[in-house]
C-alpha positions in Angstrom: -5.6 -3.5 8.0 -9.8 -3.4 8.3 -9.9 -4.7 11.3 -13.4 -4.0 12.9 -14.3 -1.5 10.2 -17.9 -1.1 9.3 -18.2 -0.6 5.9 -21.0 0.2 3.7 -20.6 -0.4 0.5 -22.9 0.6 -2.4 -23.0 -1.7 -5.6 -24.2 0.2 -8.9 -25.2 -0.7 -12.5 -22.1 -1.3 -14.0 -21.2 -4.9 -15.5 -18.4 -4.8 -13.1 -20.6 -5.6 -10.4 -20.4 -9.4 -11.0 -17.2 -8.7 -9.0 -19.2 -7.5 -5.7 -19.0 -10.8 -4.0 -14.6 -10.9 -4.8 -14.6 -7.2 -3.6 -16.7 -8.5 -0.4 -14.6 -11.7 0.4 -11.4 -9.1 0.3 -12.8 -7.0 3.0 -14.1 -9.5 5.2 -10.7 -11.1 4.8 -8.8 -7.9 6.0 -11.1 -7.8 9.1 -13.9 -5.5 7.9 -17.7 -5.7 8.5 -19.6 -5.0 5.3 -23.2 -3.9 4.6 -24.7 -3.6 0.9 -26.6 -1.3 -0.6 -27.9 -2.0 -3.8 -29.5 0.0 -6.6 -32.3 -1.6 -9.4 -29.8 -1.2 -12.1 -27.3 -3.2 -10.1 -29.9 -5.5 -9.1 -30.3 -6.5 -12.8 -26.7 -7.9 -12.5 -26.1 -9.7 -9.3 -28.9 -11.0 -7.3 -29.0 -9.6 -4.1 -29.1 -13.0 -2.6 -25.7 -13.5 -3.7 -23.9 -10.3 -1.8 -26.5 -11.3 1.3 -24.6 -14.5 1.4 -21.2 -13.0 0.9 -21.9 -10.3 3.6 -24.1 -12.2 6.0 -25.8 -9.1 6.1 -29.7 -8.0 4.7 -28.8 -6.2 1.7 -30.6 -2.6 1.6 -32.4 -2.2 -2.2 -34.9 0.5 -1.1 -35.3 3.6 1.0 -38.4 3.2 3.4 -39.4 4.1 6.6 -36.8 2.9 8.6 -34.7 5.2 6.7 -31.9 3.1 6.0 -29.4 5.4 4.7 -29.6 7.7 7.9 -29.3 4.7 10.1 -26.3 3.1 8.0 -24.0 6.7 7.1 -25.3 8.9 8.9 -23.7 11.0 12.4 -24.2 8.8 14.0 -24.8 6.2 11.6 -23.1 2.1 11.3 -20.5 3.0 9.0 -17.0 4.2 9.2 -16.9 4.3 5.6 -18.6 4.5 2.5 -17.3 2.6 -0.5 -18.9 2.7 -4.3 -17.6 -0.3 -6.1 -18.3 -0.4 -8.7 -19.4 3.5 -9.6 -21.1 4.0 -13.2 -20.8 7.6 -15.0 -24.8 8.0 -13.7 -24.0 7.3 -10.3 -20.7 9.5 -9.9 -22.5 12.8 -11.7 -25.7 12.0 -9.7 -23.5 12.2 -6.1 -22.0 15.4 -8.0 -25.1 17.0 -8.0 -27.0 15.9 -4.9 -29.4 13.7 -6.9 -31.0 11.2 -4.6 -33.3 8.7 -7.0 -31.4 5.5 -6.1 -30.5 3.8 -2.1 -26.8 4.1 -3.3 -27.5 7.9 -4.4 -28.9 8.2 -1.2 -26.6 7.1 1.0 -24.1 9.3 -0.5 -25.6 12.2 -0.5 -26.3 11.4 3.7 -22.5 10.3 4.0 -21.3 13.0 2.8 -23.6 15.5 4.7 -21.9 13.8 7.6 -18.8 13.8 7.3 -18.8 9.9 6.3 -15.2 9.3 4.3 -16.5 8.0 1.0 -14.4 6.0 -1.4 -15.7 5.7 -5.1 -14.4 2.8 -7.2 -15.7 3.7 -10.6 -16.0 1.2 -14.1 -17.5 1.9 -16.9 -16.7 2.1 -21.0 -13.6 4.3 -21.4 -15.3 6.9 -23.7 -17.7 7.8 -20.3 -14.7 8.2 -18.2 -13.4 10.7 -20.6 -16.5 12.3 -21.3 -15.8 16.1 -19.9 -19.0 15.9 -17.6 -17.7 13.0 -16.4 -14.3 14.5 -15.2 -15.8 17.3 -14.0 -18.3 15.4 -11.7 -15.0 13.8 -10.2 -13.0 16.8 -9.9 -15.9 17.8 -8.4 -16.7 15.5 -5.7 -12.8 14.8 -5.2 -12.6 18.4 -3.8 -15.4 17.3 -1.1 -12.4 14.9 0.0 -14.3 12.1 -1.8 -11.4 9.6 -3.0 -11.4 7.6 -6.0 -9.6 4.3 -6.5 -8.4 5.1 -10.3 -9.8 2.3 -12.6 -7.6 -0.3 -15.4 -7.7 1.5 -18.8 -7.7 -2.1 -20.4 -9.7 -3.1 -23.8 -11.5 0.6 -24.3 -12.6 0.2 -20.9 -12.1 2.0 -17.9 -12.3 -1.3 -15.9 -12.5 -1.5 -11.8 -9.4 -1.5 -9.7 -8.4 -4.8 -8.0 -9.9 -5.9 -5.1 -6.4 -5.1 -3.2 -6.3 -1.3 -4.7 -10.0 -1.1 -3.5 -9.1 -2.7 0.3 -6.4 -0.7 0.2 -8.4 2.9 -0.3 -11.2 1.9 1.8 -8.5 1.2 4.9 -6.7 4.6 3.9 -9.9 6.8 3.9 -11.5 4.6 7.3 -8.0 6.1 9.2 -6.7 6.7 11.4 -4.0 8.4 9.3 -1.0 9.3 11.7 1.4 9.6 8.7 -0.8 12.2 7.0 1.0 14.8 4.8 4.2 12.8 5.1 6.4 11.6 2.4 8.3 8.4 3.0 10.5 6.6 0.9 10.7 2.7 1.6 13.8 0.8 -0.5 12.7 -3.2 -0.8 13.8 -5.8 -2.8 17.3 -7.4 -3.6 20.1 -5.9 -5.6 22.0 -8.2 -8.3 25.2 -7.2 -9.1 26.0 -7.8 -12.9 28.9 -10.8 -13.9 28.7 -10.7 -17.4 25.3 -9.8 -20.0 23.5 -13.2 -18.7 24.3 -13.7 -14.9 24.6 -11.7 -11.3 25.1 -11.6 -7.5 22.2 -11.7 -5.5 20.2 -12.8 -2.3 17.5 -14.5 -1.5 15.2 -11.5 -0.6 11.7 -11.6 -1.3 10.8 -7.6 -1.4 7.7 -8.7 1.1 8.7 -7.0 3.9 9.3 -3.9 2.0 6.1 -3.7 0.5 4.2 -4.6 3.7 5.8 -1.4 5.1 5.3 0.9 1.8 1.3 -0.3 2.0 1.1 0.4 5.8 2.9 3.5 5.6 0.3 4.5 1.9 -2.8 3.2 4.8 -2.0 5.4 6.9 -2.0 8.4 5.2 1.7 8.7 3.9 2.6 9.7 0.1 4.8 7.1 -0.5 7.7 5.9 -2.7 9.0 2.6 -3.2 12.4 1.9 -4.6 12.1 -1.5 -5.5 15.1 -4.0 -6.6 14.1 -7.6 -7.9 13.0 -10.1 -6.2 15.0 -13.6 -5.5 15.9 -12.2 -8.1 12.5 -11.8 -10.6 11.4 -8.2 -10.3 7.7 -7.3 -9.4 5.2 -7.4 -12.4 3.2 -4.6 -12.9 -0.4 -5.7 -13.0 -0.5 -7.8 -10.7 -3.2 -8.5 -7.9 -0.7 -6.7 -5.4 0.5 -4.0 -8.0 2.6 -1.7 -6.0 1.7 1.0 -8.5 -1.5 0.9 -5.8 -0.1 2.2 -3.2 3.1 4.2 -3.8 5.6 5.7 -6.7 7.2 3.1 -7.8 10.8 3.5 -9.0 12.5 -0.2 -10.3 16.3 -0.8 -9.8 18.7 -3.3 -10.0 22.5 -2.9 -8.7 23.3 -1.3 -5.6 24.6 1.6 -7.4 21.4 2.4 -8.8 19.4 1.9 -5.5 21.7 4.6 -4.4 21.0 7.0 -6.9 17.1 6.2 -6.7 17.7 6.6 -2.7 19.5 9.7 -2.6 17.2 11.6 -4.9 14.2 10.3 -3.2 15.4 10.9 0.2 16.0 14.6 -0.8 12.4 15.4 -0.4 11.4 12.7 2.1 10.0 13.3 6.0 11.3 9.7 6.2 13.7 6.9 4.4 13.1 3.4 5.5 16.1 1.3 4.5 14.7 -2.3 4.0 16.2 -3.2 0.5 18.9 -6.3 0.9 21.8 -4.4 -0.5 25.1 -6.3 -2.1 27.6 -6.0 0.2 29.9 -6.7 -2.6 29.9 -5.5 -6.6 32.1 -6.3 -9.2 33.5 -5.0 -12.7 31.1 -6.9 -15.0 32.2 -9.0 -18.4 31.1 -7.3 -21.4 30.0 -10.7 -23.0 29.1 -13.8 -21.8 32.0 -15.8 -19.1 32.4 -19.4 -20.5 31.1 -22.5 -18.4 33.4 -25.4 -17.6 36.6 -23.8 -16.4 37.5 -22.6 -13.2 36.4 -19.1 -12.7 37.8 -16.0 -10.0 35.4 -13.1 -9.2 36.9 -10.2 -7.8 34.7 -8.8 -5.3 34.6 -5.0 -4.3 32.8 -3.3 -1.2 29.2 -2.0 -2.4 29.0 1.8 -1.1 26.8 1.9 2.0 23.3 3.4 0.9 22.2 4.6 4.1 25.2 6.0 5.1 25.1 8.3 2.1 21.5 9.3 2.7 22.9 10.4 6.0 25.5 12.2 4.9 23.3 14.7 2.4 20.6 14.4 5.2 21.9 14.9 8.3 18.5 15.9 9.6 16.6 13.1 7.9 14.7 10.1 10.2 16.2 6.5 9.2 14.8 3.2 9.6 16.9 0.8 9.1 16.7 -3.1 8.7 19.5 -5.5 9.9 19.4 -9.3 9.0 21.6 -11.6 10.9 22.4 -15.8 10.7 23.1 -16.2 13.8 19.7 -17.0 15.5 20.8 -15.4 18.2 18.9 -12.5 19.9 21.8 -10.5 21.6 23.7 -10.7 18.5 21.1 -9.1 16.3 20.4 -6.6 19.2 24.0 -5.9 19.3 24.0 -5.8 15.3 21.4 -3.6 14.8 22.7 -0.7 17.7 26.3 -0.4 15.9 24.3 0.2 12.6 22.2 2.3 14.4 24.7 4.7 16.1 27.0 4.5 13.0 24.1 6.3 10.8 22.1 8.0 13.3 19.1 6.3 12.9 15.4 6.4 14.7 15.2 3.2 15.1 16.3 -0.5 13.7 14.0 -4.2 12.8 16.2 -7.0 13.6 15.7 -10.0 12.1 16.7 -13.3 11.2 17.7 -14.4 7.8 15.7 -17.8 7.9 12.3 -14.9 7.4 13.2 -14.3 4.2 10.5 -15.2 1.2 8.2 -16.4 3.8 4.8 -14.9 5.4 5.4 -14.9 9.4 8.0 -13.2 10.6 9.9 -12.7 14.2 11.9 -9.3 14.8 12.9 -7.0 17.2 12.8 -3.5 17.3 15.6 -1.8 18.5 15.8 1.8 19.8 16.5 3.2 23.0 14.1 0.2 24.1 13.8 -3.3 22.7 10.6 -4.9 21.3 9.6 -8.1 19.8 7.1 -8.1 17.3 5.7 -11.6 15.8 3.2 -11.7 12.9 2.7 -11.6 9.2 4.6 -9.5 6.9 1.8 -7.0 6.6 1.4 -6.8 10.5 5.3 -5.6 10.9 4.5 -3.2 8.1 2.0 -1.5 9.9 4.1 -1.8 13.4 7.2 -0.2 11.6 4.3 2.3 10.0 3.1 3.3 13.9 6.3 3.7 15.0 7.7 5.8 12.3 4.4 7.8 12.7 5.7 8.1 16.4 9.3 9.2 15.3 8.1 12.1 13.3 5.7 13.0 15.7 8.5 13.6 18.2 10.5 15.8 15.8 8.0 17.6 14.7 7.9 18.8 18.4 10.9 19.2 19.1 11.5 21.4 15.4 8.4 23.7 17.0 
């Protein structure tokens, strides 16, 4: 996701700054190169021996003659992005207003000058975030195209985003951004069809592969929703490291019925739906209280309506992903799976896979258009393959609409 990105980041005076080194391990993990710059305040927190270390980098703490901030954001500067985390109130109306009295300051001023994306990360007590001046200075320097990863409101505090909301923003603003200006609509999860009050049908789906693709899709420039269902079968906490609240809308379902609804109203003002919820093939009429145990029990099973082909129906126009999971094992009968779902709904293309994937990291599928392609890796690398070929997709009927 950061893969070879240089990015400088600037650490300020906020107490949140004991999280620089976490914020630094996160980026290195996701590929990136990072270079510090520190100001005194922030100094007077974290050593800058300690973000040396976590960098492997010389941290920058003053402006001299080599100047510093022209060689790291500027034209033709190091970086490929400029990242504040953590931002204090000082620091964000001091970038409003051109004031250049600290190396971060600085560098700001230069990045911007240039052209630099610049992603601010602010923390700080929540009274200061709501203090008018405040919200100007951000309205102000958001109009520059500066973006801001919005802090936690937790405790009275406006606290600092995770590390993975941070990563995420820094990727998004370093591009490229092929999906720019495009809405897409991602389903994930499973859906549990109800038996009685206490139990339901479901499947073993994880929601991973659907959130990889939402993130990729929210990386590379895409306004994204995610209609999530539970997951094997717990349903994603908010406030967690991975929040999907990060990244994209977030709407929560549970039966089939209601992915449907949540799909078909999405899809309405989509550029894109990418169908990657595992959807009940099968509902039933549920119990209104609670089936006995210890007795032989029946279930009646009824055919789920298929979601996708009712997105096609009230979207004839609409580019479809779909997904298409098989037991089998066997390549020509995914391939052959995953072209009659194809030409039944019309869509752009289809990820075959097998079902053995699900809940775990590494994945094997194949992509199946007009061509077929294998594609091995994590979970978050065939998010951002299904997010470059979608970006491909809509590329092509954009030209053909003009």
């Amino acid at each position: 996701m950061l893969s070879g990105v240089n990015v400088a980041l600037g650490v300020t005076g906020s107490i949140a700054a004991v999280n620089v080194v976490e914020i630094v391990h996160e980026l290195r993990r996701r590929g990136a190169n990072v270079r510090a710059v520190m100001s005194d305040s922030a100094r007077g927190i974290v050593h800058p021996w300690s973000v040396e270390f976590a960098t492997d980098e010389e941290v920058i703490t003053e402006i001299t003659g080599g100047v510093e901030h022209v060689a790291l954001c500027g034209r033709e500067g190091w970086a490929d992005v400029l990242l504040i985390a953590p931002a204090t109130a000082n620091t964000v109306g001091k970038i409003a207003g051109a004031i250049d009295d600290t190396p971060v300051t600085t560098c700001a001023t230069t990045a911007l000058g240039a052209d630099l994306p610049v992603v601010i990360a602010p923390a700080m007590h929540e009274p200061m975030y709501d203090h008018p001046g405040v919200l100007d200075a951000i309205e102000c320097v958001e109009e520059w195209g500066v973006s801001f990863v919005s802090p936690r409101i937790e405790e009275g505090k406006a606290k600092i985003a995770t590390t993975d909301a941070i990563a995420l923003a820094s990727a998004q603003a370093a591009g490229p951004s092929p999906l720019s200006g495009e809405r897409i609509v991602v389903s994930a999860g499973a859906t549990a069809e109800s038996i009685d009050p206490v139990r339901v049908l479901t499947n073993r789906s994880s929601g991973k592969t659907g959130r990889a693709v939402a993130r990729a899709c929210y990386v590379a420039g895409a306004e994204v929703t995610l209609i999530h269902a539970l997951v094997g079968p717990h349903p994603v906490e908010a406030g967690e490291e991975c929040d999907p609240a990060t990244y994209a809308e977030v709407e929560s379902v549970e039966s089939s019925a209601e992915l449907s609804e949540a799909a078909l109203s999405a899809a309405a003002k989509a550029d894109a739906y990418v169908s990657v919820a595992a959807i009940s093939d099968y509902t039933i009429e549920p119990e209104d209280e609670k089936i006995r145990s210890g007795e032989d029990l029946s279930l009646d099973l009824l055919p789920s309506p298929k979601v996708v082909d009712a997105v096609r129906e009230a979207n004839p126009e609409l580019p479809i992903v779909g997904f298409k999971t098989e037991t089998s094992g066997d390549d020509e009968a995914m391939v052959e799976a995953a072209r009659e779902i194809a030409d039944r709904v019309g869509m752009s293309f289809v990820v075959a896979n097998d079902a053995s994937v699900m809940g775990e990291e590494e994945t094997r599928t194949l992509f199946v258009g007009d061509d077929v392609a294998e594609h091995r890796g994590t979970k978050a690398e065939i998010g951002e393959a299904v997010a470059s070929e979608l970006a491909g997709v809509l590329v092509r009927e954009n030209c053909r609409e003009e």
